[in-house]
Structures are given as structure tokens and as C-alpha cells.
N, C-alpha and C positions, 0 to 999 in steps of 0.2 A: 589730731590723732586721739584714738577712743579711750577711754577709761578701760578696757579689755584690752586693749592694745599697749599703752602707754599710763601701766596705774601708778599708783601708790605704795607707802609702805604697809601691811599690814591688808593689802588687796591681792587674792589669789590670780594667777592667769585668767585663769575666768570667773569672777566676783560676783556673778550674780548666782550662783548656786552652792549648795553644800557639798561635800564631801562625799561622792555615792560607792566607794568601793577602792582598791587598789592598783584598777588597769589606768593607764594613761587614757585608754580609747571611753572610758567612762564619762558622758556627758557631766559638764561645767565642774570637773573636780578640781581640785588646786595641782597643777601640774608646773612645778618649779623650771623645768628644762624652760620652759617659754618666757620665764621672768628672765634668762639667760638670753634667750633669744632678741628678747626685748633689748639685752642691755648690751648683744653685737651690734645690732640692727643700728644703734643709735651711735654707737662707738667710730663706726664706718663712716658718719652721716661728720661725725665732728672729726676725724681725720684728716679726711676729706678738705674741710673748708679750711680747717688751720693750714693746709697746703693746697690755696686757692689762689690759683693765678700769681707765681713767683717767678717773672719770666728774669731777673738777674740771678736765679739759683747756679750754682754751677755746675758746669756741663756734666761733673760727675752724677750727680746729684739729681738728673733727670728723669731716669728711668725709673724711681723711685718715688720722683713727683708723680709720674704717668700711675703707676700701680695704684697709689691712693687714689687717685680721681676715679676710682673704681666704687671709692667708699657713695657715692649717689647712690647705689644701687641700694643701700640699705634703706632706702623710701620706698623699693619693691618689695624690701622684706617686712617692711610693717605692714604696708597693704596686704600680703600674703596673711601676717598672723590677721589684721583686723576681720578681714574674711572670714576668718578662720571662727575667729571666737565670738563677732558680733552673731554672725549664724549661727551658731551655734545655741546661745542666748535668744533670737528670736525663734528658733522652730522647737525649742524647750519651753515658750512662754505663749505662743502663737495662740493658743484657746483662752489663755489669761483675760478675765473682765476688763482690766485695766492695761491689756497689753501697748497701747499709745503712750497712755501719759508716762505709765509707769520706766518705757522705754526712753521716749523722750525727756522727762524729768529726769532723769540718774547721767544722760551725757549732757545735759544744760547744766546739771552740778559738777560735773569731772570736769566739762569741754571751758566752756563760757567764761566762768572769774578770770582764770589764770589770761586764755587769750584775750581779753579784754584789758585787761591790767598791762599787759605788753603792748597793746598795742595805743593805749589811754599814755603811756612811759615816751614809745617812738615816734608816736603823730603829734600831739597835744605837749608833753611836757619838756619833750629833748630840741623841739627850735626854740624854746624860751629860754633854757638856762644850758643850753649846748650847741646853739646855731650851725657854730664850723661841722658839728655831725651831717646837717639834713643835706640831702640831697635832692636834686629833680623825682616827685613821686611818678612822673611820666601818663597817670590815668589818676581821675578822682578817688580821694580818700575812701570813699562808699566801698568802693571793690574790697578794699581791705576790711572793713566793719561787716561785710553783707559776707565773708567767708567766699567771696567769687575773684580773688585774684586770682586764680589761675585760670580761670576765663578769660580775664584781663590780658596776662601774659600771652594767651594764646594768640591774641591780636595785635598788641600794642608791644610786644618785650617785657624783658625783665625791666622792673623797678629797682630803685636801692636796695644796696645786696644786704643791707640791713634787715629789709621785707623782704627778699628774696624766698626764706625756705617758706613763707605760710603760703606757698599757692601748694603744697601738697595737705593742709589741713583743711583746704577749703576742698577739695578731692575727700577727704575723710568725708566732713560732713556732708557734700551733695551728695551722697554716698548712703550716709547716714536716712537723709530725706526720700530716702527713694525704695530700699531695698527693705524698708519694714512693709512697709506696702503691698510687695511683692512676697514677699515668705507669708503673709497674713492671705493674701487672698489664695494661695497655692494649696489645692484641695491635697494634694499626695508629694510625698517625697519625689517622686517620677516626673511629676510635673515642674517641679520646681529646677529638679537639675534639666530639664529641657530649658525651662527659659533660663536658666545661668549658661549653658552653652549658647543659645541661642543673644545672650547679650556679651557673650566669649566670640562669636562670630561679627556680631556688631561693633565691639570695638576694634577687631583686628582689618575690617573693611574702614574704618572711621581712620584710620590710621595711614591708609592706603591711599586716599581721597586728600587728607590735609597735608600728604606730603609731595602731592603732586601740585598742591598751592603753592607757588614759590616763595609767596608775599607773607605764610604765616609760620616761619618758619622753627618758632619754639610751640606750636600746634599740638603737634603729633607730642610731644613730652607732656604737658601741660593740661592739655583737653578733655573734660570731665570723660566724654564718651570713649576718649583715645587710649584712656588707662585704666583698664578695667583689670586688664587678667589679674594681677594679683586678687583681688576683691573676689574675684569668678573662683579662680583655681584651690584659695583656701577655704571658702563655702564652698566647695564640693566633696574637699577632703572633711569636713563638720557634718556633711548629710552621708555622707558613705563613711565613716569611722572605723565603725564596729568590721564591715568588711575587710577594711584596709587592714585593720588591727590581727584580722586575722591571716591575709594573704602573707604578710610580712612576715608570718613564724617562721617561715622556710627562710633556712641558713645562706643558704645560695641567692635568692634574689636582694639580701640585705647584703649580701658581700660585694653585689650588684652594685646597690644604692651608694655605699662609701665609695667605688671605687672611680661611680660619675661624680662624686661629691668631692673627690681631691682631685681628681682630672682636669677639671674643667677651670680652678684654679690657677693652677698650674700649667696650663697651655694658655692661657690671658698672659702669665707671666712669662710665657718663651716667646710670646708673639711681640708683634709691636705694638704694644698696649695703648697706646697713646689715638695710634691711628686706630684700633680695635675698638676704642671706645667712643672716639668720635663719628666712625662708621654708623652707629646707630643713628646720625640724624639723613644717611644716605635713603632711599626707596626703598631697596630687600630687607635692609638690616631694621628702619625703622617697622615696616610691617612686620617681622617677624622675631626680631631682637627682645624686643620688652617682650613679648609672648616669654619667649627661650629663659629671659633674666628671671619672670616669674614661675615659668616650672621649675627652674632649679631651685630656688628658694621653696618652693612647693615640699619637693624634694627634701631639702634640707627638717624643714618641717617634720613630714611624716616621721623622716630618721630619724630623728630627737624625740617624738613623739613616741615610736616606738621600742625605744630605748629602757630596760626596763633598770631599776636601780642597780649601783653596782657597777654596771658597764663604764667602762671611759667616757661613751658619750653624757651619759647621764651626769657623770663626774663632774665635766670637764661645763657643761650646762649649768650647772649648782656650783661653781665656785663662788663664794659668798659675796666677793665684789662687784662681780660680773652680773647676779640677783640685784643686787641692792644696785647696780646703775640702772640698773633695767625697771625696778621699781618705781623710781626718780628722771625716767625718760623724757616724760610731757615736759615739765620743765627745762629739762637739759636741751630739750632738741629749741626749744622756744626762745631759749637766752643765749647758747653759745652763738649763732655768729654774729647777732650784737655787741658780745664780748669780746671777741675777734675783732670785727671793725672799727671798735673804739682804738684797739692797741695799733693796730694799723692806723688811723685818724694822728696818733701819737707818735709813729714810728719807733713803736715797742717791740712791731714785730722783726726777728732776727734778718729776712731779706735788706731791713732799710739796715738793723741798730746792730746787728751784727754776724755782716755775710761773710767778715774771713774766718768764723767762725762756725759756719754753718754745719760743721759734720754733728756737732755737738747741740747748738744752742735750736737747731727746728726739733731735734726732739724734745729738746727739754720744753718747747714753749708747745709742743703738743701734748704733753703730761699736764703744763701749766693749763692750758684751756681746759683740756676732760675735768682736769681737778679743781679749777674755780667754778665751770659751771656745774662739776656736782654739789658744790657746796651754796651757790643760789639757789638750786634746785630745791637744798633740802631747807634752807629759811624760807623760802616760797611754800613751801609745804608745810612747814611749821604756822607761818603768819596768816598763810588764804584756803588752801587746798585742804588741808586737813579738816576745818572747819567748813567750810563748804558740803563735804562729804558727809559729814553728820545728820545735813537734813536727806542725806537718802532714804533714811530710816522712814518717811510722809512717802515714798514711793516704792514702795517692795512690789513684788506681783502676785498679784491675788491669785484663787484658784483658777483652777478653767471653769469653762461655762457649764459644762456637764456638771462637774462636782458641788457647784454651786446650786443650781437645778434639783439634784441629788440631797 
């Protein structure tokens, strides 16, 4: 997950550009609500796995399991911001002399130390001095070096739930590799939102195709072409902004927007969530599910975006902790469920070490997780990521071609 997606401390929402004015809809300005965003996005993502597959929970205790397994979905909300803000960064840089490297060099600084160092920790140093950890890797180590596990998975399953969440960073980066290419060669704004619908229709058919395969069946989740819409739907909302910024002034269709924005919520949790959520690997629900999970986060988006200060949403976006996880995400999202599966490996976690006491001790050991991996987070950022970042300064973006010309 990107450095605009998933930054640092001291990194705006969108870090590659200054400050240009006071509206949110203002190209690459520092807009706080999205360090927010950032830091639900991730929150959901570690909910989630601290209450991953507890089939001795009890029986009260289920529906409650069901509702967090919801928290996955916050891998459609990154993709929505990465969308969001990588476009936005390339069609502001697009004429830039140095628009490749410049690009590529600043996410090989963000992206590369940190997931390499994780993954140099779980392949290479944890069967030497932690054996009872490893498990069956199921495909060759490469897929995980080469950023293509989720290729992998798409064919062969999941691997150790260890390596389990990096097949959505290798979605980042083929992502990464693909879409500068296309906003660079796009002579017009018009153009470009035709072929981002036009690869909005190709994944929703790709989707359609891998789930009539019987044989691949984490496909349709997992498949670079199969999970687009978040990536499509928030670079759409980056090329139309200044529009959207405007349509939204009307009181009435933002009264609109909240009121699909708690609904939908809210009816997940009167239904049978459980079956609701596992429906998505059915035919209807997979072709059209992720669509649906990415326009609401889309949604969500805008609303926050629109949000001017002052407002609750705004507020409620900028609470200082909620910033500062959202800061420290890349990390967090990177080491919690290896942290998690250690304590499991130990039978730390409360299903083994203490289920008569469950009403109490799964929340407390879901505090316990958010809050140990925000605290690797932030020595990983002291010891590697911080310093990493320094040499961005050898890749800034130069002018456009015109001005240089000029």
C-alpha cells in the first residue's frame, strides 16, 4: 500500500504537493479527514484478523464475530483512497520531465525497505530461530519477493496466514506498474475517465468469467484484473473533484449521502451477516458485491472529503489517534497479523488461554493488538522508514515540459 495511501508521520494525505488553497477539492493539498480515513481503513483490517476463525467462541459471542469479518472490506477502502490520491499525483505531474523515475523512485522509498525487511524477518530469519512458526508456503517464495502473491493465491489458495494479507500490496503495486503509463499517455481528462470505466467494465466481466471457474476459487477476490473498482472509482472521483466539490453544496443530496452512509451499515447488521458476507464468493454477489463495497467507500470518500471544518464529520475524521494510526498504517497493516499469529502459535490468544472469559479478555486482546502494532509501527519508522524517506528529496518533480522549454 502507497505512500499516499498508507504514509508517515509528518506526510500529508497527499505528499507530493504543497498546500494550494483551503477547499478539500484543491489538488494534492494536505487534507487531514484522509489520515482518518487511513487510520479506519486499517483499524477494520486488524479487527478483523484478531477475530479470525474462533470457531470455540460462544454462541453468544457470534454475531458479533460475524459483524467484524466485515472489517476485510477495509482493503476496498485503501484501494479506494490509493485511487484516489495516486491520480491525483500523476495527472498533476503527467507533463513533469522526470515523471517515471520521479514517480517510481518516491514508492521504491515508501513501498520496498519496510516490505522487504518483513518479509527477509518471515521467509529467511523466522525457520531458523522460530521453526514451530513456518508453515507449508503452498507456491514458491518468488511470488512473495516478485509482489505477485495474489496471483498466486488466485490459483493455488491461500498461503500461511502469516503471508496471507500481502497479496493485497502486490494488487497495490501491479497497480502501481500499470496506471502511470495510462494517465501519461491520456491526451485529455475525457479520455482517461473512458478508459478507467472502460477497465471498470473489464474487471466487473473478469469477475464474472473466474467465478464460473469452479477450480479458482479465491480468483474473483485476489486477481489483479478482478479488483479494480476501488483503484477505477477513487481516480474518477481525483479527475472530476472540482465538480463533485461543487454538486455536493446542495444540503439535500449530502443529507442524501449520510443517510446511504449509515443505512447500509446498519442493514449488514440486521441481516445475517455472516451469510451476507460470505455470499460475495456466490456468482451475483461476486460480480457485483466488490463493485457495490467499492462505491460505498467511494461514497464515504467524497463525504469526508466534502466535509468542510467544524462539521462532525470533519471532527470526528481529525481525532488525533485516529490521524496518527492512519499515519503509521503501512506498518501496522504489515506486522499485525504476524503478531496475532505468534500469540496464537503460544496460545495467548483468549479462544485457547481464556474462553470462560471471553466477554472481556477478546476485547481486551483487540486493544492489545492495535496497540502493540502501533507501537512496532512507530520503531519501524524510527529505525528504517523515516530514513528511507529522506532520500526523496534526489526525486522531486521537475517542471513540465512546456515550462522547461519556456
Amino acid at each position: 500500500m502507497s505512500e499516499a495511501v498508507l504514509g508517515g508521520p509528518g506526510l500529508s494525505a497527499a505528499t507530493e504537493g504543497r498546500p494550494t488553497g483551503k477547499s478539500a477539492w484543491e489538488p494534492l493539498e494536505h487534507v487531514p479527514q484522509l489520515d482518518g480515513l487511513r487510520g479506519l481503513a486499517v483499524l477494520l483490517v486488524v479487527v478483523m484478523h484478531a477475530h479470525w476463525r474462533l470457531p470455540n467462541a460462544p454462541e453468544w459471542a457470534h454475531t458479533w464475530i460475524s459483524l467484524t469479518e466485515w472489517g476485510w472490506t477495509g482493503v476496498d477502502l485503501f484501494f479506494v483512497l490509493s485511487g484516489f490520491l495516486i491520480t491525483s499525483i500523476l495527472w498533476r505531474y503527467r507533463k513533469s520531465g522526470n515523471y517515471f523515475l520521479a514517480f517510481y523512485g518516491r514508492r521504491f522509498l515508501r513501498i520496498f525497505p519496510l516490505y522487504y525487511l518483513v518479509l527477509f524477518l518471515l521467509l529467511i530469519v523466522m525457520p531458523v530461530v522460530a521453526p514451530w512458526m513456518v508453515a507449508n508456503l503452498r507456491y514458491p517464495s518468488p511470488w512473495y519477493w516478485l509482489y505477485g502473491s495474489n496471483i498466486a493465491v488466485s490459483f493455488y489458495g491461500w498461503g500461511p496466514r502469516y503471508l496471507s494479507h500481502f497479496w493485497s500490496l502486490g494488487m497495490e503495486e501491479q497497480y502501481y506498474l500499470v496506471w502511470p503509463l495510462v494517465v501519461w499517455c491520456a491526451p485529455s481528462r475525457r479520455v482517461l475517465t473512458g478508459l478507467a470505466l472502460g477497465a471498470l467494465a473489464l474487471t466487473i466481466a473478469t469477475r464474472w468469467y473466474l467465478v464460473t471457474q469452479e477450480w479458482m476459487l479465491t480468483a474473483p477476490y485476489t486477481f489483479p484484473l478482478a479488483r479494480l473498482d476501488g483503484f477505477v472509482l477513487g481516480g474518477l472521483v481525483a479527475l472530476w473533484r472540482v465538480e463533485l466539490g461543487t454538486l455536493l453544496r446542495h444540503p439535500s443530496l449530502r443529507t442524501a449521502m449520510f443517510a446511504v452512509i449509515v443505512a447500509v451499515p446498519l442493514a449488514i447488521a440486521i441481516h445475517d451477516v455472516k451469510a451476507l458476507s460470505w455470499s460475495l464468493w456466490t456468482l451475483p454477489w461476486s460480480v457485483s458485491g466488490y463493485f457495490c463495497i467499492a462505491a460505498y467507500y467511494t461514497l464515504v470518500l467524497v463525504f469526508v472529503l466534502e466535509a468542510p471544518a467544524g462539521r462532525w464529520t470533519h471532527r470526528v475524521m481529525t481525532i488525533p489517534a485516529l490521524v496518527d494510526y492512519g499515519k503509521y498504517s503501512y506498518a501496522v497493516y504489515l506486522l499485525h497479523v504476524p503478531v496475532d499469529t505468534i500469540f496464537r502459535k503460544l496460545e495467548w490468544h483468549p479462544e485457547t488461554a481464556l474462553l470462560d472469559y471471553f466477554w472481556w479478555s477478546m476485547p481486551a486482546y483487540t486493544i492489545f493488538l492495535v496497540l502493540i502494532s502501533y507501537l512496532l509501527a512507530r520503531i519501524s519508522w524510527w529505525l528504517l522508514e523515516e530514513r528511507c524517506m529522506r532520500l526523496k528529496r534526489y526525486f522531486r518533480y521537475g517542471p513540465t515540459k512546456e515550462a522547461a522549454a519556456a
